[in-house]
C-alpha positions as CSV (number, residue, x, y, z in Angstrom):
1,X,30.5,13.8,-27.7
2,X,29.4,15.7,-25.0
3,X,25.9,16.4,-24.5
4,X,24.5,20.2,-25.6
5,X,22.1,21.7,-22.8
6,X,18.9,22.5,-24.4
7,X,17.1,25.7,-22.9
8,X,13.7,25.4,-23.0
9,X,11.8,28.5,-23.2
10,X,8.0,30.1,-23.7
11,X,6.9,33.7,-23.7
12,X,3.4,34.8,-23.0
13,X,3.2,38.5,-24.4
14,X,0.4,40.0,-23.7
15,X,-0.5,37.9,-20.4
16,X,0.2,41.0,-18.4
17,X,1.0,44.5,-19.1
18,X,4.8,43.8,-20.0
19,X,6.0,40.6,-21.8
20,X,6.7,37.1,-19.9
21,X,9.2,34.9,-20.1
22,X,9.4,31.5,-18.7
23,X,12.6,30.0,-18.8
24,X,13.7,26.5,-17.8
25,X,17.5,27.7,-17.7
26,X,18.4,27.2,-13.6
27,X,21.1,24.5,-12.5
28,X,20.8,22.4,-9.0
29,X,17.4,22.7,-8.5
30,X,14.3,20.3,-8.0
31,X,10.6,20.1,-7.6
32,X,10.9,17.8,-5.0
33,X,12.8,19.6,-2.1
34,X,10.9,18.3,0.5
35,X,11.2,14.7,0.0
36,X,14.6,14.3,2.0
37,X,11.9,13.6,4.7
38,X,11.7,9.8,3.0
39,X,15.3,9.6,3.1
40,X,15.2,10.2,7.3
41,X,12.2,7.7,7.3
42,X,14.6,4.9,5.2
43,X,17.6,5.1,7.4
44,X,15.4,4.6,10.2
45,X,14.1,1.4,9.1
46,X,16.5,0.4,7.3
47,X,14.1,-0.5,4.5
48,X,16.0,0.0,1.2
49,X,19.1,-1.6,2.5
50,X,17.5,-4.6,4.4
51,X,15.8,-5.0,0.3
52,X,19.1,-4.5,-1.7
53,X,20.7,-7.1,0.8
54,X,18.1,-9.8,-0.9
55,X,19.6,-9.3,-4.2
56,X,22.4,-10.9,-5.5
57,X,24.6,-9.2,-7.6
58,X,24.8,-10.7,-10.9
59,X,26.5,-8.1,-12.9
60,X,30.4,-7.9,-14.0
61,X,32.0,-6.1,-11.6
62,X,34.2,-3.8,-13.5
63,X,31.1,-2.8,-15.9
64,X,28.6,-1.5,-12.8
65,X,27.7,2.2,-12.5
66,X,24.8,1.7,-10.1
67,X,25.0,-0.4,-7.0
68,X,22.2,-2.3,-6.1
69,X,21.3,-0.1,-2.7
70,X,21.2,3.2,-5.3
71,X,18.7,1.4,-7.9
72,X,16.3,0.1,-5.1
73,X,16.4,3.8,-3.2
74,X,15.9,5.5,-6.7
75,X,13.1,3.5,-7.9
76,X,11.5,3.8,-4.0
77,X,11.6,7.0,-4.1
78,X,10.7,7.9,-7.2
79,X,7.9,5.7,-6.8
80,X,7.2,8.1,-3.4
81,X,7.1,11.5,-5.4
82,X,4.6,10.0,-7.6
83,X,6.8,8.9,-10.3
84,X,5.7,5.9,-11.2
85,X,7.2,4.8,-14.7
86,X,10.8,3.8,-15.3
87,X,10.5,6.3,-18.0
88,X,10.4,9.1,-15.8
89,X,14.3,8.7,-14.7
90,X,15.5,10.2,-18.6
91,X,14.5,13.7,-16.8
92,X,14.9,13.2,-12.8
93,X,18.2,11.4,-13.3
94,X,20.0,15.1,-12.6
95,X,17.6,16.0,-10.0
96,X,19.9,16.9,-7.2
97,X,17.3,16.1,-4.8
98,X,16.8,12.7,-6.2
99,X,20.9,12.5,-6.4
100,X,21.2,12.7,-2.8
101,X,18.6,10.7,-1.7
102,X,20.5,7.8,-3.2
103,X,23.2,9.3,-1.6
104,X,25.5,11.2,-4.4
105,X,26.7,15.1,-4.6
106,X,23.8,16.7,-5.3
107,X,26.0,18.8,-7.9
108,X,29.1,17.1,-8.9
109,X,27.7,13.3,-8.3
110,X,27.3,11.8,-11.3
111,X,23.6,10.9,-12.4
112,X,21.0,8.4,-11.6
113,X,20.4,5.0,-13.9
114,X,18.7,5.7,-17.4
115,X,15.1,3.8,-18.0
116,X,17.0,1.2,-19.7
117,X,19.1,0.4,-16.6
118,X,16.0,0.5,-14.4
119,X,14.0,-1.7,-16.5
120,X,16.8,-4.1,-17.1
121,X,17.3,-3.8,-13.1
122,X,13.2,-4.8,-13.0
123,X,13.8,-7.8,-15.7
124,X,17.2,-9.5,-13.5
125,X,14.6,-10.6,-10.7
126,X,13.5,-14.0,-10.7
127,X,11.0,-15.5,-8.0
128,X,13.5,-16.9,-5.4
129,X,14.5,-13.1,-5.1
130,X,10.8,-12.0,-4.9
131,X,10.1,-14.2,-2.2
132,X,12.8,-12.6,-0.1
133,X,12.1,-9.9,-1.0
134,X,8.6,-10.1,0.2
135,X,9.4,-11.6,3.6
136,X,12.3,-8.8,3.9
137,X,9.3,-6.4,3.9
138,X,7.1,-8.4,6.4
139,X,9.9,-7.9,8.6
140,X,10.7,-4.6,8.4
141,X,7.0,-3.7,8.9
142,X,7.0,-6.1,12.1
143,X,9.7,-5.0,13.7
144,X,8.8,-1.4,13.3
145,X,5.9,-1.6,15.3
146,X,7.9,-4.1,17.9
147,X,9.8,-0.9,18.3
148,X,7.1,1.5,18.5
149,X,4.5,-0.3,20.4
150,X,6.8,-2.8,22.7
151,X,6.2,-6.7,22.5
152,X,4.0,-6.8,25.8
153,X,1.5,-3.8,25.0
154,X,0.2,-5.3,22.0
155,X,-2.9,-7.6,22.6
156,X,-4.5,-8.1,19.4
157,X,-3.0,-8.0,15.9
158,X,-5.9,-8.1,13.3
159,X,-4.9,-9.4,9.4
160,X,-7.0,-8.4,6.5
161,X,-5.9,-10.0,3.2
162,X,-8.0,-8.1,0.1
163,X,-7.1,-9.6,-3.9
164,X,-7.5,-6.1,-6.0
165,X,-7.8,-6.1,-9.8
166,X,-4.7,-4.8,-11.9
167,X,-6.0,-4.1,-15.7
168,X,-3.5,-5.1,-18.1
169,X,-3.5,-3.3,-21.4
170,X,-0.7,-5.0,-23.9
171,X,0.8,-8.7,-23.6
172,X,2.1,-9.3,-20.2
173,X,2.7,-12.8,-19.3
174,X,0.0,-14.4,-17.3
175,X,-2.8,-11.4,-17.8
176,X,-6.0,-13.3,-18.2
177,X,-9.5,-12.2,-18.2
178,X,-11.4,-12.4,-15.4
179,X,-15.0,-12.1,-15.8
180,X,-15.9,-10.8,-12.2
181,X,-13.8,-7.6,-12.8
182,X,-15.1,-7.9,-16.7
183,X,-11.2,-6.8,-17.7
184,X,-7.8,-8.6,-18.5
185,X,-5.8,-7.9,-15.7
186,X,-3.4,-9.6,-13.0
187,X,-4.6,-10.4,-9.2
188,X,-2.5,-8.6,-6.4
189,X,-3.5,-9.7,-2.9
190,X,-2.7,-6.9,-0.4
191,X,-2.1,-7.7,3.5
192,X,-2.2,-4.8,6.1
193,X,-2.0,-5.4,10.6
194,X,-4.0,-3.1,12.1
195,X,-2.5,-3.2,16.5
196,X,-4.9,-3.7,19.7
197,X,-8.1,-0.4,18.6
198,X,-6.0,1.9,17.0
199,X,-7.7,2.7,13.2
200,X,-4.6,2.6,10.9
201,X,-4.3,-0.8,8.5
202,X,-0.4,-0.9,7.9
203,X,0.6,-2.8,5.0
204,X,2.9,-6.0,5.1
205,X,2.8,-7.9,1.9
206,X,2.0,-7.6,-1.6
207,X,1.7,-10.2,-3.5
208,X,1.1,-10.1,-7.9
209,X,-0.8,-12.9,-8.8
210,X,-2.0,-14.3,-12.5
211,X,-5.2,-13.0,-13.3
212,X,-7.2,-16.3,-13.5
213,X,-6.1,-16.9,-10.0
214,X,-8.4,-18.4,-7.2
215,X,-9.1,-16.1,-4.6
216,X,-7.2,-18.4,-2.1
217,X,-4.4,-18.8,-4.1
218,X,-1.2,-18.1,-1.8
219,X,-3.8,-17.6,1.1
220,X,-2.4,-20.1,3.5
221,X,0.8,-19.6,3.2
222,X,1.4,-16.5,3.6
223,X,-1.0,-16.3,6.8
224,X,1.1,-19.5,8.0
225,X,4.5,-17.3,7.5
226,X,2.7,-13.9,9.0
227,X,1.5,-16.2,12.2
228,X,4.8,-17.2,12.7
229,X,6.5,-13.8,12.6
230,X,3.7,-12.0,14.1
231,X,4.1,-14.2,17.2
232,X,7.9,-14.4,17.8
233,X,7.6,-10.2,18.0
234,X,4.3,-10.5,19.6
235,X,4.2,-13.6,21.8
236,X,1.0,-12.3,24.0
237,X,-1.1,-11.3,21.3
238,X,-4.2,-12.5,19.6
239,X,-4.1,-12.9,16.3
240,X,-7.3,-12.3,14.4
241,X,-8.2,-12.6,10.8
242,X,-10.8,-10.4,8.5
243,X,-11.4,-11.7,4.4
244,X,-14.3,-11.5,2.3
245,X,-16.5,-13.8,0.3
246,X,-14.1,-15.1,-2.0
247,X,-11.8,-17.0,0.5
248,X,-14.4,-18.8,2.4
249,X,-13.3,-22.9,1.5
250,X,-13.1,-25.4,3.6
251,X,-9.5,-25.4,3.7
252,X,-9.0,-22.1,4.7
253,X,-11.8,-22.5,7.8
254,X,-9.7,-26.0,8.8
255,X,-6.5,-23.9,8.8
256,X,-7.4,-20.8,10.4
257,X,-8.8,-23.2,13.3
258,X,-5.9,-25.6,13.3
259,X,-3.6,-22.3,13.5
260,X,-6.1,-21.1,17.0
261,X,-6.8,-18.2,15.7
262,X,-9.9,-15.8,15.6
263,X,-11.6,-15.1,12.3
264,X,-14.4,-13.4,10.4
265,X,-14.9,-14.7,6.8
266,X,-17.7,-13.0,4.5
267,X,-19.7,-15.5,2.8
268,X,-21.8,-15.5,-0.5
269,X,-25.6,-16.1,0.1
270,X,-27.1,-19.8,-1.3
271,X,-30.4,-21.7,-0.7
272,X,-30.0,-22.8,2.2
273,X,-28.9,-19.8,4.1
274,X,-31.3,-17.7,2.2
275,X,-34.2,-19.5,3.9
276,X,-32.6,-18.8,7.6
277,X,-32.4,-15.2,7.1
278,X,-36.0,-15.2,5.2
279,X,-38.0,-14.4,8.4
280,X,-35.5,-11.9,10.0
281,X,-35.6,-10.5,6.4
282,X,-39.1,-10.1,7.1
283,X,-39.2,-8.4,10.1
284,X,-36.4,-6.2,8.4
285,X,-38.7,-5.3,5.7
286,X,-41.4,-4.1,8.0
287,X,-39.2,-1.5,10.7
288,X,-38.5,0.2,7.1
289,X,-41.8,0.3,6.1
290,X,-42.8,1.6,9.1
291,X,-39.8,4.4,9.8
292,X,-39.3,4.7,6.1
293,X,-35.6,4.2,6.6
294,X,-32.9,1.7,6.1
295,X,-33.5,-0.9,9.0
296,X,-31.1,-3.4,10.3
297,X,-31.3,-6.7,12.4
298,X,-28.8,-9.1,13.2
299,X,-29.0,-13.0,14.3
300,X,-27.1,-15.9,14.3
301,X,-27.4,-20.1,13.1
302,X,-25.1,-23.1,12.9
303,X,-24.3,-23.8,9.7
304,X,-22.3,-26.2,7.8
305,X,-21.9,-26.7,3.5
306,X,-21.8,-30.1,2.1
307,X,-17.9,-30.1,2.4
308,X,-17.7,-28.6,5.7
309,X,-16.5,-31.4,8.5
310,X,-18.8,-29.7,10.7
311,X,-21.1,-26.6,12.0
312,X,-19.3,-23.2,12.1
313,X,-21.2,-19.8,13.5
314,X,-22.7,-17.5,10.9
315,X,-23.8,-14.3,12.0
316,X,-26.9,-13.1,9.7
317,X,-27.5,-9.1,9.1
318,X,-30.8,-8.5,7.6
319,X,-30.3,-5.1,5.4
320,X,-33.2,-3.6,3.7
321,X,-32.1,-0.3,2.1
322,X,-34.2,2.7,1.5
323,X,-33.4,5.3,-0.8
324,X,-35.2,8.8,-1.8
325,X,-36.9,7.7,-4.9
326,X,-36.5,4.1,-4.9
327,X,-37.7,0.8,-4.0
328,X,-37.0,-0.6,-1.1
329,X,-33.7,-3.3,-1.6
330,X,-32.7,-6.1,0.5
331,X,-29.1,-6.7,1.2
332,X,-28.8,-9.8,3.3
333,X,-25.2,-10.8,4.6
334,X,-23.2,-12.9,6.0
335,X,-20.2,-13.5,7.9
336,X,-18.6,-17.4,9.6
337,X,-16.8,-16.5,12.7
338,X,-15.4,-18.0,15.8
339,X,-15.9,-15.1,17.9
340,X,-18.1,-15.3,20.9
341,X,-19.5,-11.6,20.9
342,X,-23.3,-10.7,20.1
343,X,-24.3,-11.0,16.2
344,X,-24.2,-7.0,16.2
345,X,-20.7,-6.5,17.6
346,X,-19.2,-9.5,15.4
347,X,-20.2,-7.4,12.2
348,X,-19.1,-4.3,13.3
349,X,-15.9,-5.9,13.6
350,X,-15.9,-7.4,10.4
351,X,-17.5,-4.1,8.7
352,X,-14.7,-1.9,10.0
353,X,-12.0,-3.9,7.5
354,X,-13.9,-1.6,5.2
355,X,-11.1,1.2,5.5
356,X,-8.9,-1.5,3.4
357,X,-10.5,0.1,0.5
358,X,-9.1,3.0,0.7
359,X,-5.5,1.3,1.1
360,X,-5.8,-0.1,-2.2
361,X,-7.0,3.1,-3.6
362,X,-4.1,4.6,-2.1
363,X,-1.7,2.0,-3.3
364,X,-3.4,2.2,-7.1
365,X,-4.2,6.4,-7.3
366,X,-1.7,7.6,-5.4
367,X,1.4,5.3,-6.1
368,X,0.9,3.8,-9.4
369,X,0.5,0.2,-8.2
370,X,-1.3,-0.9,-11.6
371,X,1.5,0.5,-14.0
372,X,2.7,-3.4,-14.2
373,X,3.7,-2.7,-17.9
374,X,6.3,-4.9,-18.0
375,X,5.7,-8.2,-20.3
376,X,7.5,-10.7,-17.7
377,X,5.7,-11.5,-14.7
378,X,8.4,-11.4,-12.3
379,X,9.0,-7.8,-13.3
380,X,5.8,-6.6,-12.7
381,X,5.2,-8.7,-9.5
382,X,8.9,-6.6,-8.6
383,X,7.1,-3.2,-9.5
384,X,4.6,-4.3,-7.2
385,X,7.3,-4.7,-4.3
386,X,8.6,-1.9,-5.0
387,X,5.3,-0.1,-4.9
388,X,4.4,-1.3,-1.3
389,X,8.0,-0.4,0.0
390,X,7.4,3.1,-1.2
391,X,4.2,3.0,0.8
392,X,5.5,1.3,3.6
393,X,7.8,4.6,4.1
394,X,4.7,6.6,3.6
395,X,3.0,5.1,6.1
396,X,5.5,5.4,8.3
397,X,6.0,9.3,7.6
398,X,2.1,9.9,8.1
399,X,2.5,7.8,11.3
400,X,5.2,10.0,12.7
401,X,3.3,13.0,12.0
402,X,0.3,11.8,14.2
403,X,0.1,15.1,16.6
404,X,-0.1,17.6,13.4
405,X,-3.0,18.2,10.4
406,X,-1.1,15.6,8.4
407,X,-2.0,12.6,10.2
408,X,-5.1,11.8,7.9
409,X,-3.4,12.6,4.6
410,X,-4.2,10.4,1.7
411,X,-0.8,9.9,0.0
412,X,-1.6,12.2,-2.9
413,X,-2.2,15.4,-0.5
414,X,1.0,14.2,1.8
415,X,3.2,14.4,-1.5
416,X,1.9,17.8,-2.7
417,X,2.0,19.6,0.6
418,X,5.0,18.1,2.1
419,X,7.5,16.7,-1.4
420,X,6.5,19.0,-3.9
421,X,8.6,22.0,-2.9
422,X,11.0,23.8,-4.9
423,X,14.1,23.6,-3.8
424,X,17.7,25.3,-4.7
425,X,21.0,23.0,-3.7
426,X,24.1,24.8,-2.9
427,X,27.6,22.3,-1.8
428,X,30.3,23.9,0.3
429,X,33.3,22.2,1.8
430,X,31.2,22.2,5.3
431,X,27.4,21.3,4.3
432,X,24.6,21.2,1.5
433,X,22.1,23.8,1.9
434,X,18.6,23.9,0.5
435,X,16.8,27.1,-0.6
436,X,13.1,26.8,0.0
437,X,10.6,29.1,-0.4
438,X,9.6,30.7,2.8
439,X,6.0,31.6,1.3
440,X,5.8,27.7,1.3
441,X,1.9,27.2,2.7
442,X,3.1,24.2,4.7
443,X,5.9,25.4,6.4
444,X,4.9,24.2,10.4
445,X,3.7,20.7,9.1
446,X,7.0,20.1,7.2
447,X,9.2,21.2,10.1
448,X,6.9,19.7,12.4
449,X,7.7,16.4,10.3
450,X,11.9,17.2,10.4
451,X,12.1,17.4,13.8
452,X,10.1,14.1,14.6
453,X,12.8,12.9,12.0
454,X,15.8,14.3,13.9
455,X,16.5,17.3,12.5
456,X,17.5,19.8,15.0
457,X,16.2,23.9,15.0
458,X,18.5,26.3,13.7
C-alpha cells in the first residue's frame, strides 16, 4: 500500500492585513543545507569509514537495506545537526540533505534507516566492537594532528582525563546512584590532547562507565594505550598528564612514574596536609583583610600518605575568597606533581585544564551525550561513541575555520549559523545543485569554511 503524503498546513488570519498561509507542501528540501560541510570534514579523515570497518557484519546478506558505512554516517551526522534521538530518523529519513551525506540521490535515492533499524543497529554492538571502536577513534584523532602539526614540531602533548555524570531516568543496565552527583546515572570518562601552548583540548576517547564506578576505573589502561600511540606519532614529545581529585591512588602515581611521564594530580585536603597549609592560610587571611580582596599564596612540602612508597611534591595554594556581602571563605588546594617549576607556575598549569568543562558541556548541551536511553549498556556506551565521533568532526570543522569569527564557536552557535540553512536540491544528468538563501547572515563564514574544505569559487 503505498504511502499517502500528508500536507500539513496552518493559517494565521488576521496576523497581517491579508490572510497567511503556512504550508509544509515543498519536495527536495532541508533545514540543514549547510551541513555538507561535515561530509568534506569525514572524507578527509576518513572517520566514518575507518569506524564502519570495526564492525562486523552480522546480518543476512540478501535481507540488508543499509550498509554499515550508511548507518554510522547517518547517526554521525544526525548526531552533528543536533539530532540526537534515534527517533528523530521517522522525519529526516527523506531529507535530501541527510540522503546525500550518506551518499544516496538526494531525490530518487531511496530513504535513510527507520528508528527501529537504528536502534536495532545500536543493540548488535557488543564490547569487543566498542573497544575497537574506541581505539579506531584515538587514531583517527592522532593521526590528524600528525598531519597537521608534523611529528617533529610537536614538543609537549598534555592528557586530561575528566569522569562526567550521565543521569539515567528509566532502567538502563548498570545505572546506579551515586551519592556525589546525588542522581542515578552512568560515569563517562572523557580524554582530550591539547599540542605544545596552543589552547584547544581535542577529544580522543570516551569511555561509558557504570555509575558506581571508581574514579580510576579504566584509568590506566587507557593512558598505557594513549602513551603508546601518542609516542609512535610523536616520538620527541613530552607527554604530560592533568586529573583531578578523584584519581589520586597510589597506583595511578606508581604508574604515571613508571611510564616517565609529567603529571599534575588534584588532591582532596586531610589532617595532615591541612596543618601544612594552616600558616600560609594565615598569612592568606591577612593580605585579604588588609586589600579587602581575594588573596592568593602558593608553597610547596614533601608529602607522602600511609600507602604512598614514598615522598611526592605537593604544591599548596592558599585561597581566601572575598565576596561583596559575605564572609571571608578559605579555599585551600592542592595539587602532587613532578614538575620542577615554581609552586605558582605548577598551578597555573594545572588550573588551565579548567577549559575541559566546557568540553563536557559541549559534548552534553550541544550533542546530546546524556541521551543514553537505551536499557543495554553496550548500546548506550555505543551512543556515547558515536557522540564523540560527531564531535570529533566538529572539532575539526571549527579547527579549519581558525582565521574567520567561527573559530571560538560553541557547537550549538557553529550548527545554527553554519548547518541550519534552508536549502532546495535540484539532480541533473551533470551535477546536484543547492538553492540557498542569499539573505543567509553567514554567507562569508560558510564559504570561508567551503573553500578551506576544497570547494572551489564559481
Amino acid at each position: 500500500m503505498a504511502e499517502q503524503a500528508v500536507v500539513q498546513t496552518v493559517l494565521f488570519p488576521t496576523l497581517f492585513d491579508k490572510p497567511l498561509v503556512a504550508t509544509f507542501d515543498t519536495p527536495h528540501q532541508s533545514s540543514d543545507g549547510g551541513a555538507i560541510l561535515l561530509k568534506a570534514i569525514d572524507d578527509g579523515l576518513g572517520l566514518t569509514a575507518r569506524l564502519a570497518a570495526c564492525l562486523p557484519e552480522r546480518r543476512q546478506e540478501g535481507k540488508i537495506e543499509h550498509d554499515l558505512p550508511t548507518l554510522i554516517r547517518q547517526r554521525c551526522f544526525g548526531l552533528a545537526c543536533g539530532y540526537a534521538d534515534a527517533n528523530d530518523a521517522a522525519q529526516l529519513k527523506a531529507d535530501p540533505i541527510h540522503k546525500l551525506l550518506v551518499g544516496r540521490d538526494p531525490v530518487t535515492g531511496p530513504a535513510l534507516a527507520s528508528q527501529p533499524t537504528l536502534s536495532r543497529f545500536e543493540n548488535a554492538v557488543g564490547p569487543r566492537d566498542l573497544y575497537w571502536l574506541t581505539q579506531t577513534i584515538a587514531d583517527v584523532v592522532i593521526a590528524h594532528h600528525q598531519a597537521r602539526l608534523g611529528a617533529k614540531r610537536v614538543r609537549r602533548i598534555t592528557i586530561d582525563l575528566d569522569p562526567t555524570d550521565d543521569p539515567t531516568h528509566g532502567q538502563q543496565e548498570l545505572a546506579f546512584f551515586n551519592g556525589h552527583y546525588d542522581t542515578w546515572c552512568y560515569l563517562p570518562l572523557v580524554g582530550t590532547l591539547t599540542f605544545n601552548h596552543e589552547r584547544t583540548q581535542h577529544l580522543v576517547t570516551a569511555i561509558l562507565r557504570p555509575g558506581n564506578a571508581h574514579a580510576t576505573r579504566g584509568l590506566i589502561g587507557i593512558l598505557r594505550r594513549l602513551f603508546r600511540k601518542l609516542r609512535l606519532a610523536f616520538p620527541d614529545a613530552r607527554l604530560r598528564v592533568r586529573l583531578d581529585g578523584g584519581f589520586a591512588s597510589p597506583a595511578v602515581f606508581t604508574f604515571l612514574e613508571q611510564e616517565g611521564v609529567e603529571y599534575l594530580v588534584a588532591m582532596a585536603s586531610n589532617v595532615k596536609l591541612a596543618k601544612r597549609i594552616r600558616r600560609l592560610l594565615g598569612k592568606a587571611r591577612m593580605r585579604s583583610k588588609a586589600t579587602g580582596e581575594t588573596a592568593h599564596l602558593f608553597g610547596e612540602t614533601r608529602y607522602a600518605a600511609k600507602k604512598w612508597r614514598r615522598k611526592r611534591r605537593v604544591i599548596l595554594k592558599a585561597e581566601v575568597v572575598r565576596l561583596a556581602g559575605r564572609d571571608p571563605r578559605d579555599n585551600p588546594r592542592f595539587v602532587v606533581t613532578n614538575l620542577p617549576q615554581s609552586p605558582r607556575r605548577v598551578y597555573e598549569i594545572y588550573r588551565e585544564r579548567g577549559d575541559v568543562e566546557n568540553r563536557l558541556k559541549e559534548l552534553h548541551y550541544g550533542l546530546g551525550f546524556d541521551r543514553t536511553s537505551c536499557t543495554a549498556f553496550w548500546a548506550n556506551a555505543f551512543r556515547v561513541l558515536l557522540t564523540a565521533a560527531a564531535y570529533v568532526l566538529l572539532q575539526t570543522l571549527r579547527q579549519r575555520l581558525a582565521a574567520t569569527p567561527a573559530a571560538t564557536l560553541q557547537v550549538p552557535t557553529l550548527r545554527e549559523r553554519l548547518f541550519k540553512l534552508g536549502a532546495r536540491v535540484q539532480v541533473s544528468a551533470r551535477r546536484i545543485v543547492l538553492h540557498l538563501p542569499s539573505a543567509f547572515p553567514w554567507l562569508a563564514v560558510w564559504q570561508a569554511a567551503a573553500l578551506a574544505l576544497g570547494a572551489r569559487g564559481g
